[in-house]
PyMOL Python script that loads the backbone (N, CA, C, O; Angstrom):
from pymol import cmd

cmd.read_pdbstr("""\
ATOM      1  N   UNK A   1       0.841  -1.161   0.000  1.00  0.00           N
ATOM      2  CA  UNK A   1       0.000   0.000   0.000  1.00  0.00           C
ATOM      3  C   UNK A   1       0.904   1.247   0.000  1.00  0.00           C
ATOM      4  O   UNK A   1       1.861   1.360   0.766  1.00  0.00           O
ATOM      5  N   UNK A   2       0.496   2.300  -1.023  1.00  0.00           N
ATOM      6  CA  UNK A   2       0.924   3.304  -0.796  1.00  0.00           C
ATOM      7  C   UNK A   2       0.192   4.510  -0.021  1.00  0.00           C
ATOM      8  O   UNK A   2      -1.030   4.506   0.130  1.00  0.00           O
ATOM      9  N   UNK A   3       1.058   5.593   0.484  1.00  0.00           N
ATOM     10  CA  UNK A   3       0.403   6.666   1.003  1.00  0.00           C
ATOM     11  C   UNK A   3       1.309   7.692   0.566  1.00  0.00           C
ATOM     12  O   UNK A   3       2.538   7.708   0.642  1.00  0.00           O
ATOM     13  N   UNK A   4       0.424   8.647   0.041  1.00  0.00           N
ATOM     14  CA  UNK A   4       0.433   9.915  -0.240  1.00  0.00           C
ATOM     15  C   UNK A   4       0.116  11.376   1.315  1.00  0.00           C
ATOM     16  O   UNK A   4      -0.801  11.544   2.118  1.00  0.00           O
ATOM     17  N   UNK A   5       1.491  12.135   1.031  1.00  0.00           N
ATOM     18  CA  UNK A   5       0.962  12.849   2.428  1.00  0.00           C
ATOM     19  C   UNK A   5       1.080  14.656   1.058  1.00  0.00           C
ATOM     20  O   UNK A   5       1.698  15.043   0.066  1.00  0.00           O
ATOM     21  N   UNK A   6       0.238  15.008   1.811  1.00  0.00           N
ATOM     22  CA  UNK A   6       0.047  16.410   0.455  1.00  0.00           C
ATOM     23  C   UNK A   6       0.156  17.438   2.137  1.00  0.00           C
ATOM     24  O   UNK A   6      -0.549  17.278   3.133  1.00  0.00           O
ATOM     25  N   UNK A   7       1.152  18.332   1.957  1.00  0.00           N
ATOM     26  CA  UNK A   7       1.120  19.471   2.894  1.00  0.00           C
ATOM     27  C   UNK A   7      -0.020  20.521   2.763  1.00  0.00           C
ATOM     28  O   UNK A   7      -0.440  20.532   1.606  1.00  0.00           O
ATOM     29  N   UNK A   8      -0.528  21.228   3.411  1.00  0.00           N
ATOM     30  CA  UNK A   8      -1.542  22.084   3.195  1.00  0.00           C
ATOM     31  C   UNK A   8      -2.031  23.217   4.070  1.00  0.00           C
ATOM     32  O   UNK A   8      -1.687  23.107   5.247  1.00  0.00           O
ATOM     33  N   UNK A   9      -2.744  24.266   3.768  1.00  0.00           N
ATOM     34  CA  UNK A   9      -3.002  25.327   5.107  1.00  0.00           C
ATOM     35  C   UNK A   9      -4.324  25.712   4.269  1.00  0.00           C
ATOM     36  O   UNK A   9      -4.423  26.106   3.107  1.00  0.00           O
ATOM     37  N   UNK A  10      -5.439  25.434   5.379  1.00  0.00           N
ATOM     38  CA  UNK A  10      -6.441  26.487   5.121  1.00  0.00           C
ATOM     39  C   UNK A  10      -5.951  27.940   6.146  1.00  0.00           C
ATOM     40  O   UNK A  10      -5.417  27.966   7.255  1.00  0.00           O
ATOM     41  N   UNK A  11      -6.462  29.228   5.096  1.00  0.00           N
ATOM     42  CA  UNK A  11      -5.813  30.433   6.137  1.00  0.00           C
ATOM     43  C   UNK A  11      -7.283  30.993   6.067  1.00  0.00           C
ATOM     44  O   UNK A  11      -7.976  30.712   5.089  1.00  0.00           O
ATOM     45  N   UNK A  12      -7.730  31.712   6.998  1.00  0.00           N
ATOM     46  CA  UNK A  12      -8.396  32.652   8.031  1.00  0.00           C
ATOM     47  C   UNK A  12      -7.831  34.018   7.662  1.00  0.00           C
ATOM     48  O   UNK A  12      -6.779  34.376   8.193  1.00  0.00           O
ATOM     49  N   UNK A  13      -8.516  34.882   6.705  1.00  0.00           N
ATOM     50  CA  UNK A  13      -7.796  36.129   6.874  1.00  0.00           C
ATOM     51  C   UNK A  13      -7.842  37.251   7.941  1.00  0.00           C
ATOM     52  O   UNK A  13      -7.216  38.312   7.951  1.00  0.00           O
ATOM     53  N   UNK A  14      -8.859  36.695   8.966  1.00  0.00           N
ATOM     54  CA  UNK A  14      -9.413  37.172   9.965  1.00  0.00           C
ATOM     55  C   UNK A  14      -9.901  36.474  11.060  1.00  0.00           C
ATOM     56  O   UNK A  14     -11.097  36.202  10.955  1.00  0.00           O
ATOM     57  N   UNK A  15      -9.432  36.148  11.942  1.00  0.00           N
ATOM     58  CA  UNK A  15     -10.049  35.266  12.829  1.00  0.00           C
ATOM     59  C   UNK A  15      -9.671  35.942  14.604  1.00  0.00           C
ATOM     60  O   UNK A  15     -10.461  36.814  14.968  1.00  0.00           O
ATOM     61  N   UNK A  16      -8.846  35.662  15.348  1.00  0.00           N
ATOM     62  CA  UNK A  16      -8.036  35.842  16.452  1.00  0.00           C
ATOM     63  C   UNK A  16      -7.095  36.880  16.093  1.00  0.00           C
ATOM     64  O   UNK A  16      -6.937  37.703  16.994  1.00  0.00           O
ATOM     65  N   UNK A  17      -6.397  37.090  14.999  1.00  0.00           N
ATOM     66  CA  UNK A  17      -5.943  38.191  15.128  1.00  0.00           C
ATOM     67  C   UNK A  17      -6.169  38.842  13.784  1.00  0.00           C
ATOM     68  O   UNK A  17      -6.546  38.119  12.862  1.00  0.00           O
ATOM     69  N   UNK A  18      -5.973  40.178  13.569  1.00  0.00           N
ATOM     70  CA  UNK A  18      -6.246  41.383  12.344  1.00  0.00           C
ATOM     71  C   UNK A  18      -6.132  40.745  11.083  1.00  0.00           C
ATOM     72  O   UNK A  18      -5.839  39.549  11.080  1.00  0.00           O
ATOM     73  N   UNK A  19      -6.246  41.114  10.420  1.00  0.00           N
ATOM     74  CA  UNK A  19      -6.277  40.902   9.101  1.00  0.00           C
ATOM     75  C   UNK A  19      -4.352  40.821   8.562  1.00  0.00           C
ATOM     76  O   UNK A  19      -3.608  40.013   8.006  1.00  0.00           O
ATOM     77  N   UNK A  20      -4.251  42.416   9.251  1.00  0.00           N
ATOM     78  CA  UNK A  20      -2.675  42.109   8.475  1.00  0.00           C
ATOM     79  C   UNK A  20      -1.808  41.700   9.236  1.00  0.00           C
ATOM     80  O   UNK A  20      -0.718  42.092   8.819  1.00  0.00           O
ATOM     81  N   UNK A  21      -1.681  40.940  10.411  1.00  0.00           N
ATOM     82  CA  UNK A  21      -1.385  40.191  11.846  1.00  0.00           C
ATOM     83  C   UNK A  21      -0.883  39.187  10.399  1.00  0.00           C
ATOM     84  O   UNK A  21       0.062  39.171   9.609  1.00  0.00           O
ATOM     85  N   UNK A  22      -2.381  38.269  10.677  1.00  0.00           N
ATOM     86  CA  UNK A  22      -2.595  36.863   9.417  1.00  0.00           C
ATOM     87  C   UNK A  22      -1.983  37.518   8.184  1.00  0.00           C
ATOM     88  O   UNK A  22      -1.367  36.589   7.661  1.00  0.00           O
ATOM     89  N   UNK A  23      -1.817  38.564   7.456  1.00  0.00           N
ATOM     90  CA  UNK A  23      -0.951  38.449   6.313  1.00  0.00           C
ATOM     91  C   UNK A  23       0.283  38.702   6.181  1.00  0.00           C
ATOM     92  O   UNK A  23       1.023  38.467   5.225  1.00  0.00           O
ATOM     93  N   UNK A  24       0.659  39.562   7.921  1.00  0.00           N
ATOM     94  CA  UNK A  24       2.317  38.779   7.921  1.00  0.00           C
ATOM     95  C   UNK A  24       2.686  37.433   7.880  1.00  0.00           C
ATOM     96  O   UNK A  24       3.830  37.141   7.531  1.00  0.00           O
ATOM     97  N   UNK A  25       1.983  36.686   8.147  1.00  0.00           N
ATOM     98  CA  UNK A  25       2.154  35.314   8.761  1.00  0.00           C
ATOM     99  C   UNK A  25       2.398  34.880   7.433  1.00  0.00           C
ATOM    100  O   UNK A  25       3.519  34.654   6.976  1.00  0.00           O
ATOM    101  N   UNK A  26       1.020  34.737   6.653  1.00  0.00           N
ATOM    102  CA  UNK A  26       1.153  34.255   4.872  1.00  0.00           C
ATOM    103  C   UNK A  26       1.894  34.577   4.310  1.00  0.00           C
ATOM    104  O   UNK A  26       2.114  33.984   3.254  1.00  0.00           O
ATOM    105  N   UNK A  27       2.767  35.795   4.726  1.00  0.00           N
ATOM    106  CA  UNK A  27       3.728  36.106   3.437  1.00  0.00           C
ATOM    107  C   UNK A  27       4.848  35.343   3.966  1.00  0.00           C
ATOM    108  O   UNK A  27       5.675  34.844   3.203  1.00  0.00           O
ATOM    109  N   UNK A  28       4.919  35.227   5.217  1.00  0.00           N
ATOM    110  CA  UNK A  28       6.462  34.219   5.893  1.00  0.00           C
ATOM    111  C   UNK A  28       6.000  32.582   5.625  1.00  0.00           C
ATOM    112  O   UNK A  28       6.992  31.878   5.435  1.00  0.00           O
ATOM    113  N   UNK A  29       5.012  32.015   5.585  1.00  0.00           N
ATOM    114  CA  UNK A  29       4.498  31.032   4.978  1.00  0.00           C
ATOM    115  C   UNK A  29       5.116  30.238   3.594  1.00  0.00           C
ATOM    116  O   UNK A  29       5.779  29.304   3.142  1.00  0.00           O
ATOM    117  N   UNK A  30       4.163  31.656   3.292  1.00  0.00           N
ATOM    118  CA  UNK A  30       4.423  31.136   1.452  1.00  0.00           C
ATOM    119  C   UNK A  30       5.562  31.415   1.071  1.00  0.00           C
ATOM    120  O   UNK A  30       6.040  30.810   0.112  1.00  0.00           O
ATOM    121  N   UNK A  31       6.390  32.566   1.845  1.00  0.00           N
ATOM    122  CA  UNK A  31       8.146  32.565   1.180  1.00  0.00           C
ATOM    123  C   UNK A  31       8.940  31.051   1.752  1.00  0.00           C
ATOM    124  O   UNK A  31      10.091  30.874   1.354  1.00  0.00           O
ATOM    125  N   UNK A  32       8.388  30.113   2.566  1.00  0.00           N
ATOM    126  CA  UNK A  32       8.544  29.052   3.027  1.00  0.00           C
ATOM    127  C   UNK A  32       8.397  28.040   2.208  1.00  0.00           C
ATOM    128  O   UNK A  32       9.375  27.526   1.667  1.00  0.00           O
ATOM    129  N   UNK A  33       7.076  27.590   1.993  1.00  0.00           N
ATOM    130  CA  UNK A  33       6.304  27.321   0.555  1.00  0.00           C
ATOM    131  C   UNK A  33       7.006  26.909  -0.184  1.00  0.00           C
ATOM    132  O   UNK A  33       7.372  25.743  -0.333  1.00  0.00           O
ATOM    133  N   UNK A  34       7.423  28.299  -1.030  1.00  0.00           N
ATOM    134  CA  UNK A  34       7.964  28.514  -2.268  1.00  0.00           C
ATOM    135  C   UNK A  34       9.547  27.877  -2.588  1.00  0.00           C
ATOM    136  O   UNK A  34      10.016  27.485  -3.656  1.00  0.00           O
ATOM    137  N   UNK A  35      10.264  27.951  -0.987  1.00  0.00           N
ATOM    138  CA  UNK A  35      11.567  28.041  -1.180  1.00  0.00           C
ATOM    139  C   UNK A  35      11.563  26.410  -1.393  1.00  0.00           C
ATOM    140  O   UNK A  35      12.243  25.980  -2.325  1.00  0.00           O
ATOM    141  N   UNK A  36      10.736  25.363  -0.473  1.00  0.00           N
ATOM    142  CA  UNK A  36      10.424  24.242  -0.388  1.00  0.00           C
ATOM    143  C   UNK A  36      10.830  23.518  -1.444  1.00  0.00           C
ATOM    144  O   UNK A  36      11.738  22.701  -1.596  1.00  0.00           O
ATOM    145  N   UNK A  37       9.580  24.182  -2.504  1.00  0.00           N
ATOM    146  CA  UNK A  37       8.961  23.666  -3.698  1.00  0.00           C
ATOM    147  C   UNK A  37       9.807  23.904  -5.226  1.00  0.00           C
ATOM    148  O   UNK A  37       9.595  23.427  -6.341  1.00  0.00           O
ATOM    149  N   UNK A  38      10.941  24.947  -4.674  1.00  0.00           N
ATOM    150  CA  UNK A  38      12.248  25.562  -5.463  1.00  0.00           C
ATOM    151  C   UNK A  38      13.229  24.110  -5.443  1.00  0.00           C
ATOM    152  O   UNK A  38      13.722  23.510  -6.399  1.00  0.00           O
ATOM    153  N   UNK A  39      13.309  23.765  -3.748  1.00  0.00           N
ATOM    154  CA  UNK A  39      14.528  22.874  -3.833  1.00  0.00           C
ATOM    155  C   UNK A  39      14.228  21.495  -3.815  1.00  0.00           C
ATOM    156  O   UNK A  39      15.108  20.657  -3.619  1.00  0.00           O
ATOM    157  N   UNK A  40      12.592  21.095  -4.078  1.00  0.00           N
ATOM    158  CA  UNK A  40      12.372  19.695  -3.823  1.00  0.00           C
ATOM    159  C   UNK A  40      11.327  19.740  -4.838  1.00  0.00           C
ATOM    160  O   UNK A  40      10.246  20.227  -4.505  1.00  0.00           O
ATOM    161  N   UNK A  41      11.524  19.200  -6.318  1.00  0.00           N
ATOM    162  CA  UNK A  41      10.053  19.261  -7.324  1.00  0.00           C
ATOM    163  C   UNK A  41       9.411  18.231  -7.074  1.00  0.00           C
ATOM    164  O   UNK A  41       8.902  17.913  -8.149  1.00  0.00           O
ATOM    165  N   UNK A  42       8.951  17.089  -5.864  1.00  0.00           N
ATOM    166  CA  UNK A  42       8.356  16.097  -5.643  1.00  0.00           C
ATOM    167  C   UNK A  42       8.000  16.503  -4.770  1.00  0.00           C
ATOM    168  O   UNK A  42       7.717  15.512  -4.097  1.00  0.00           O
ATOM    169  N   UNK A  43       7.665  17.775  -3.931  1.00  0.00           N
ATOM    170  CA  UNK A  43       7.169  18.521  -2.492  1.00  0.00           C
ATOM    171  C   UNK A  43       6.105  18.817  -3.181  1.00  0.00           C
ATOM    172  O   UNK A  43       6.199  19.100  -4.376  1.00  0.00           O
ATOM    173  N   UNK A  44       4.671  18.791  -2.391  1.00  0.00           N
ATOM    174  CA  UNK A  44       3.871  19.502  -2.857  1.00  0.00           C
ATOM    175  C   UNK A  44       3.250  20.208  -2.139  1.00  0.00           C
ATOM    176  O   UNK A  44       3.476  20.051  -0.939  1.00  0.00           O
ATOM    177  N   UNK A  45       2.009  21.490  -2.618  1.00  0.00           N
ATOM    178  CA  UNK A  45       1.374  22.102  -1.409  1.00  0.00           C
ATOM    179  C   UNK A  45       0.132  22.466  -1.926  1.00  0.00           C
ATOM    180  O   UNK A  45      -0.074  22.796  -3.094  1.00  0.00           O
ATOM    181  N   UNK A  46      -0.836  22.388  -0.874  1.00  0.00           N
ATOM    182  CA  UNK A  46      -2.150  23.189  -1.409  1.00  0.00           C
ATOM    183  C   UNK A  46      -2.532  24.305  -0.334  1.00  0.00           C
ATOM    184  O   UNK A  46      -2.326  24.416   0.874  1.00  0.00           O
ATOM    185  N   UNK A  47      -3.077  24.964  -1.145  1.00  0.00           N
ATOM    186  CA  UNK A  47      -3.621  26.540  -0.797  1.00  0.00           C
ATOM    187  C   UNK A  47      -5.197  26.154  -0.277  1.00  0.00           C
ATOM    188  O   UNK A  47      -6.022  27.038  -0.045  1.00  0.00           O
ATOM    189  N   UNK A  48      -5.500  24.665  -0.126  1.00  0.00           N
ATOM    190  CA  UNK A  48      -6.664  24.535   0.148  1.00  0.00           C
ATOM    191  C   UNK A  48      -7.934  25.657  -0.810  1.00  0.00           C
ATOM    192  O   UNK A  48      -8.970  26.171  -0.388  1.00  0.00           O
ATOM    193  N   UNK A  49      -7.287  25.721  -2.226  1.00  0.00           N
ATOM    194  CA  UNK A  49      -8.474  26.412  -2.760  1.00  0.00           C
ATOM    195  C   UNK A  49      -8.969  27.749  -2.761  1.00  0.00           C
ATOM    196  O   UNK A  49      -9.986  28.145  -3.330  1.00  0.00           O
ATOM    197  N   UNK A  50      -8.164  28.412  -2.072  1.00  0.00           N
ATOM    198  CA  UNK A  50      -7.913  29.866  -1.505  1.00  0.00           C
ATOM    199  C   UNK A  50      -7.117  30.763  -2.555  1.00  0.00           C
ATOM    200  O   UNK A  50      -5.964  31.156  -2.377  1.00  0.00           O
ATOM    201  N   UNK A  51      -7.898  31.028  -3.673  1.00  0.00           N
ATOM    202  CA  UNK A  51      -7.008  32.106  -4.479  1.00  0.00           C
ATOM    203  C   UNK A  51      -6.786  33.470  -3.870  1.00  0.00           C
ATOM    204  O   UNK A  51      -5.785  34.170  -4.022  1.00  0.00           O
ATOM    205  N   UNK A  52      -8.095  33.806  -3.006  1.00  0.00           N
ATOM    206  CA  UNK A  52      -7.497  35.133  -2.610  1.00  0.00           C
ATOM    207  C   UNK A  52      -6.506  35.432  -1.672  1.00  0.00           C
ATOM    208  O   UNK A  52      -6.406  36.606  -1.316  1.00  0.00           O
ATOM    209  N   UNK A  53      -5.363  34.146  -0.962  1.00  0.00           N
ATOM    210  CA  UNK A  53      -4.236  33.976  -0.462  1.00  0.00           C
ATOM    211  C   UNK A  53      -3.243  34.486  -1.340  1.00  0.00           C
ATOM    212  O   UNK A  53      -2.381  35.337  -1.120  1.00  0.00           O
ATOM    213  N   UNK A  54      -3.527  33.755  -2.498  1.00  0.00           N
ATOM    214  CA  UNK A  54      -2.636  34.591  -4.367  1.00  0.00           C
ATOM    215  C   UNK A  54      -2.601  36.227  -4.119  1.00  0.00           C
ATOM    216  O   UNK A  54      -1.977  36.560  -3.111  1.00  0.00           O
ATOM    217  N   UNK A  55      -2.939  36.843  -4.570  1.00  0.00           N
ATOM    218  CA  UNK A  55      -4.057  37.866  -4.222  1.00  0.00           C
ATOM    219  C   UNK A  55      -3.174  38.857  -2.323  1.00  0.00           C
ATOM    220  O   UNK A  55      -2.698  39.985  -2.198  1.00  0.00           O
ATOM    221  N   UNK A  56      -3.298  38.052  -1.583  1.00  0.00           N
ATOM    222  CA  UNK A  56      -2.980  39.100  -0.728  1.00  0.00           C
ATOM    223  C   UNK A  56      -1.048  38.636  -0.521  1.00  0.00           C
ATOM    224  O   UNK A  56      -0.194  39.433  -0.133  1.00  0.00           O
ATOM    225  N   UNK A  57      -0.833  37.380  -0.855  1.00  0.00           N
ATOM    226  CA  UNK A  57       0.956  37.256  -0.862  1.00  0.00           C
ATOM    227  C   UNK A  57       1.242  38.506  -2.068  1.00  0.00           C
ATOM    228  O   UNK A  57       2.074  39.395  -1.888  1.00  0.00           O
ATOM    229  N   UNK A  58       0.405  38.390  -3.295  1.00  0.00           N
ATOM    230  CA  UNK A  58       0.927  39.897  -3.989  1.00  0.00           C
ATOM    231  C   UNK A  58       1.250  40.897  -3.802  1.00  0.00           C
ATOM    232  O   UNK A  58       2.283  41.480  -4.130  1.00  0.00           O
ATOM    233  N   UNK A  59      -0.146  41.409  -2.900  1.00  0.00           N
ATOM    234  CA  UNK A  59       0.519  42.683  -2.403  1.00  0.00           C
ATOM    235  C   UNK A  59       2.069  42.828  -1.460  1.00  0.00           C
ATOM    236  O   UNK A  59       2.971  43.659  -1.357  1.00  0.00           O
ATOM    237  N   UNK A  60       1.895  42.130  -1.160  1.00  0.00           N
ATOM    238  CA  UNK A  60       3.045  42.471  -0.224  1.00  0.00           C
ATOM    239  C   UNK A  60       4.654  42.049  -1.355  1.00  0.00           C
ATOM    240  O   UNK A  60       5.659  42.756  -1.276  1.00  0.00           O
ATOM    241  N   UNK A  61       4.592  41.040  -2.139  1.00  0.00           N
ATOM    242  CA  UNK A  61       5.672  40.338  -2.951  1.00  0.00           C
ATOM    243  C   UNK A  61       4.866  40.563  -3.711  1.00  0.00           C
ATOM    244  O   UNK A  61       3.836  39.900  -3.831  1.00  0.00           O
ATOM    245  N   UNK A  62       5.300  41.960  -4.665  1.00  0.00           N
ATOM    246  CA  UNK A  62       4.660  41.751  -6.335  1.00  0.00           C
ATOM    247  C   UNK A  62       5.845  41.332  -7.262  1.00  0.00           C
ATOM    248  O   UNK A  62       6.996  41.748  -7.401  1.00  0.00           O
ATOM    249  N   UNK A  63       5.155  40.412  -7.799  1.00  0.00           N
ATOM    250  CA  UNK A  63       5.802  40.093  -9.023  1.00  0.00           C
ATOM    251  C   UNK A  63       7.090  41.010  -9.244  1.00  0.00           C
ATOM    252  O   UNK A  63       7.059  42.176  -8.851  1.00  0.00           O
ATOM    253  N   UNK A  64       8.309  40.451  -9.920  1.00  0.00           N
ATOM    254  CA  UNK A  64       9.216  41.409 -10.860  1.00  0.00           C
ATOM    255  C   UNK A  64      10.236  41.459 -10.051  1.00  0.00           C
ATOM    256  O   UNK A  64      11.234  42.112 -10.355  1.00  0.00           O
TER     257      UNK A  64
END
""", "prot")
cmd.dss("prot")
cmd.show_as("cartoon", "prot")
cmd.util.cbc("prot")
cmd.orient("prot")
């Protein structure tokens, strides 16, 4: 038998703490994420479906 383990975060853009509390957090996250998924192409991750996570890591890391 195989098992598959898939990493993942549902995020709360608001819950216990502010809004931009939680989008410091996501942007130290996803620069985590990213660096992961840079040095291991068999790592995977889901955003649990959450484009507007896309969307607020931008603002803070735009493109370019």
């Amino acid at each position: 038998m195989d098992c598959v383990i898939v990493s993942h975060t549902h995020w709360d853009r608001e819950w216990y703490r502010s809004f931009q509390e939680f989008r410091a957090r996501l942007v130290d996250t996803v620069d985590v994420v990213l660096d992961l998924l840079d040095s291991d192409p068999g790592w995977c991750f889901v955003l649990d479906g959450q484009t507007i996570v896309i969307e607020d890591y931008l603002a803070i890391r735009p493109p370019g």
